[in-house]
Each structure stands twice: as structure tokens, then as C-alpha cells.
C-alpha positions in Angstrom: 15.6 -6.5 107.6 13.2 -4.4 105.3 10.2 -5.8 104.3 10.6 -7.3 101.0 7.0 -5.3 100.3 6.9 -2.2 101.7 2.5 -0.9 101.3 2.0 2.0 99.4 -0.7 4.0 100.3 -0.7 4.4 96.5 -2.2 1.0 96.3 -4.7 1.7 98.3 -8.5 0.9 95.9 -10.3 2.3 98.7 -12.4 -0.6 98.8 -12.2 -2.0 102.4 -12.3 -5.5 102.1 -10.1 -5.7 98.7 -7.6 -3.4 100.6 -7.3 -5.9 103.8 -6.8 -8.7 101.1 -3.9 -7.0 99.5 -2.3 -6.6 102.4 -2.4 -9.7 104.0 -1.0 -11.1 101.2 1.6 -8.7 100.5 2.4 -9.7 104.7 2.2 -13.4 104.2 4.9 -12.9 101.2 7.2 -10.9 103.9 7.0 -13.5 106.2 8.1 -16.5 103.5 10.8 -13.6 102.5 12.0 -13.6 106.3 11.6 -17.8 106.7 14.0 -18.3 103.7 16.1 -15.8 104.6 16.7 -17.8 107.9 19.7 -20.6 107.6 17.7 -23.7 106.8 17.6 -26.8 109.0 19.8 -29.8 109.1 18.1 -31.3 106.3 18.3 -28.1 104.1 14.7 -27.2 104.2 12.9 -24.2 105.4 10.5 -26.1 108.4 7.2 -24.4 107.7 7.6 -23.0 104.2 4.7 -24.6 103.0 2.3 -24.0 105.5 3.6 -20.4 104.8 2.6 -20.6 101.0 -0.7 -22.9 101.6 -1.5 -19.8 103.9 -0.9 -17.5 100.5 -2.5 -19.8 98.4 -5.6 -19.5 100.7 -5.6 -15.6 101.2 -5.5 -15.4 97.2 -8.5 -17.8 96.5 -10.4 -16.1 99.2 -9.2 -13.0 97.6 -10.2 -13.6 94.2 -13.6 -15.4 95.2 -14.7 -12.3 96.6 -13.5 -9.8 94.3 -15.2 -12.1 91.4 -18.6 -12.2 93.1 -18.3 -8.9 94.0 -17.4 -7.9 89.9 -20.0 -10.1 89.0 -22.5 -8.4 90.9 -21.9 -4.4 89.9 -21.6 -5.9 85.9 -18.2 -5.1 86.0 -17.6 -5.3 82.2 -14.1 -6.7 82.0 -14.7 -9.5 84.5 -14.0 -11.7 82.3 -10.0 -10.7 81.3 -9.8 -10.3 85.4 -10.8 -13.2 86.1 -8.3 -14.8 83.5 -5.3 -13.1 85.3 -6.7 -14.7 88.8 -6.8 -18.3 87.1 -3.1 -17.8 85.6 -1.8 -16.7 88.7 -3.6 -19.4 90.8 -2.0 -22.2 88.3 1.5 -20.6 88.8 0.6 -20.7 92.7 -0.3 -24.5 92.7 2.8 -25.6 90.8 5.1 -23.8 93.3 3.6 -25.9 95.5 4.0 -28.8 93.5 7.8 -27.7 93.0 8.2 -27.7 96.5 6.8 -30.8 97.7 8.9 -32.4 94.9 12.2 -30.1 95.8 11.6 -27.9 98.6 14.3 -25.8 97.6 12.3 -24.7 95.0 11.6 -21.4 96.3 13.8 -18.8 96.4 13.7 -15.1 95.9 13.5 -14.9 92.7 10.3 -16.8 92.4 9.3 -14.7 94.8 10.3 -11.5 93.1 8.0 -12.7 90.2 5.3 -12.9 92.7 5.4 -9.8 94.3 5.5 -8.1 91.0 2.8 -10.0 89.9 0.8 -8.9 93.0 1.8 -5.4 92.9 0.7 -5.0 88.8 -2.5 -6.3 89.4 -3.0 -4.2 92.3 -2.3 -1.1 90.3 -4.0 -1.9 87.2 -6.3 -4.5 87.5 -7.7 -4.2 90.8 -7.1 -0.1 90.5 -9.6 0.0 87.1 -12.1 -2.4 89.0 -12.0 -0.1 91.8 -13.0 3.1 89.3 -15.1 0.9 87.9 -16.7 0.6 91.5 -16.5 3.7 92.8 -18.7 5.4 90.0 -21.3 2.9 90.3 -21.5 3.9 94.5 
């Protein structure tokens, strides 16, 4: 099977440690991809799938902890929008995991379509004026 997010060296902000965060997320959502693509067990749910998205959850907030110091410290001047987008998409994060606990059949690739687009936007847009942002103060 394909990766269900193929990097782009496109994507690429040329910032080292924002760079390794992208991709680690854009891998942990591959890897949920390929669990729920997997037959689920006996009692219908995907064993694992939410140690798989607490893993995501985690790699975000790490994510956007450091790039929000990290804006914080250069003066960045539209910190505070960013950091609006990282708070939305943290609140859609934590009901998913709500969702699931309640119904873990929650999930399915459609949420995680929304996700990766979500990801991928803010990559090229977000993260991409932050890294202009970044390079001309170097």
C-alpha cells in the first residue's frame, strides 16, 4: 500500500527541527492509515489505535510547543493567528480521542483525510510564512 502521505520535498521549511516534526507526524498518520486498514479484531476494534493517536497527539504538542517558543523568541509578528490554528487543531485532536474512547469506531479515513489536509495546509502556509519569516532574520 501507498503511503496515505507521501513527503514532499516541497514541504520542506528548511528549518531542521520543524522539518523532523512534520514528518513524524505525517509517519505516525501513515501508520494509523495502515492499522485501520487492517481487518479489526473479534470485538471490532483496531488493538492499538489509540496508543497510535495519543502518539500523534504527543508529536503535535511537542510540535507546536517548540515552534511557539521558538516564534516567540525571533518576534515572529503573526504568532498570535498561528498559535490560534495550533489550539483549534489540538481541540479537534482531543475530541477524536474522546470519540474513540466513547466509540472506537470513530475513526476512519475520512477523519483522517481532514487531518492530513489540515496538516499539509499548515505546513505550506503557515509553517512556510514562519519559515520566511525565519530565514530573513538568520
Amino acid at each position: 500500500m501507498t503511503d496515505f502521505i507521501v513527503w514532499q520535498a516541497s514541504w520542506d521549511t528548511r528549518i531542521p527541527e520543524i522539518d523532523t516534526h512534520h514528518f513524524a507526524m505525517a509517519k505516525q498518520l501513515n501508520l494509523i492509515v495502515k492499522m485501520l486498514d487492517r481487518p479489526p479484531a473479534a470485538n471490532g476494534q483496531h488493538l492499538g489505535l489509540e496508543e497510535l493517536l495519543n502518539n500523534y497527539m504527543r508529536l503535535t504538542r511537542q510540535h507546536f510547543s517548540w515552534e511557539e517558543e521558538h516564534m516567540r523568541e525571533l518576534g515572529f509578528p503573526d504568532y498570535a493567528r498561528h498559535k490560534r490554528e495550533h489550539i483549534m487543531l489540538l481541540a479537534e485532536l482531543n475530541q477524536l480521542l474522546v470519540d474513540i474512547r466513547r466509540n472506537p469506531s470513530a475513526v476512519d479515513v475520512g477523519t483522517l483525510r481532514a487531518l492530513k489536509h489540515w496538516l499539509i495546509a499548515h505546513i505550506t502556509l503557515a509553517d512556510r510564512a514562519y519559515a520566511e519569516y525565519y530565514h530573513g532574520k538568520q
